[in-house]
N, C-alpha and C positions, 0 to 999 in steps of 0.2 A: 828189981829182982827177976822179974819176968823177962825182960831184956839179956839181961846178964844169963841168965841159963838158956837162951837159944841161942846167942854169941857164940858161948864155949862148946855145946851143941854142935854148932855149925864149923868151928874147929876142931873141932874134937872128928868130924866126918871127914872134912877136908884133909886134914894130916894124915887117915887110914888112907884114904883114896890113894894120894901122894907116894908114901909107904911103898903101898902095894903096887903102882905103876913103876918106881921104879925098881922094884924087883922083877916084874916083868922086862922092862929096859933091858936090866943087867942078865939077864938069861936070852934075851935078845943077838943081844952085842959080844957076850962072853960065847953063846952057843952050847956052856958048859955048863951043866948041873951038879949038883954037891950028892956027895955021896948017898945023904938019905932019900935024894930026890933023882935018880938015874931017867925017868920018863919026864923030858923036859916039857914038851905038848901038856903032859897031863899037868903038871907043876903051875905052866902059864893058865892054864884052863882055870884052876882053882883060885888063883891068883885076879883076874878077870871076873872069878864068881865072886869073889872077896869085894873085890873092885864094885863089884852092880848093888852090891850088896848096900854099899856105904852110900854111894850116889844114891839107890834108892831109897833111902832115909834123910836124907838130903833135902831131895826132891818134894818129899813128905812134908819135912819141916816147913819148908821156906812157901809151899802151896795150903798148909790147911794153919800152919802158926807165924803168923806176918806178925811183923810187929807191929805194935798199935799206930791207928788213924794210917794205913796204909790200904786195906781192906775191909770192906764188911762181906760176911757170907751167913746166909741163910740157907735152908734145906727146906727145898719147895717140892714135893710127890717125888721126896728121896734122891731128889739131883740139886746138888749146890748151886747157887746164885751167888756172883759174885759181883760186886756193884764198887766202884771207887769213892772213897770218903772224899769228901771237898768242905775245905772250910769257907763258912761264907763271906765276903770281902763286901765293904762295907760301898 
């Protein structure tokens, strides 16, 4: 279950990312904005904040919710320790 909900998670980020870059593309390449959006600068801007937005959750996920036996992390005087799990081979 734990798996399966940071999967979709992680889809669920990546497809806004997606989304939203190529709408930036498409204002890019067209140079033309739709009528409710006449300030293209500002339009990309938001678009890019959208953008940072999804990445920075992202980021979030895949840094503090690994999926299992990938990481271990402790909090040692409030700064993470991050140490790789190894299994032992005989």
């Amino acid at each position: 279950m734990r798996k399966d909900i940071i999967e979709a998670s992680k889809l669920h980020f990546k497809a806004h990312i997606e989304k939203h870059r190529i709408n930036v593309e498409n204002l890019l390449e067209k140079g033309v904005g739709v009528a409710e959006h006449p300030d293209i600068m500002e339009t990309i801007e938001k678009e890019l904040a959208i953008i940072a937005d999804y990445h920075d959750k992202l980021a979030v996920l895949k840094e503090y919710f690994p999926l299992k036996n990938t990481t271990n992390k402790g909090v040692i005087n409030g700064w993470y320790k991050i140490t790789k799990v190894t299994k032992n081979r005989p």
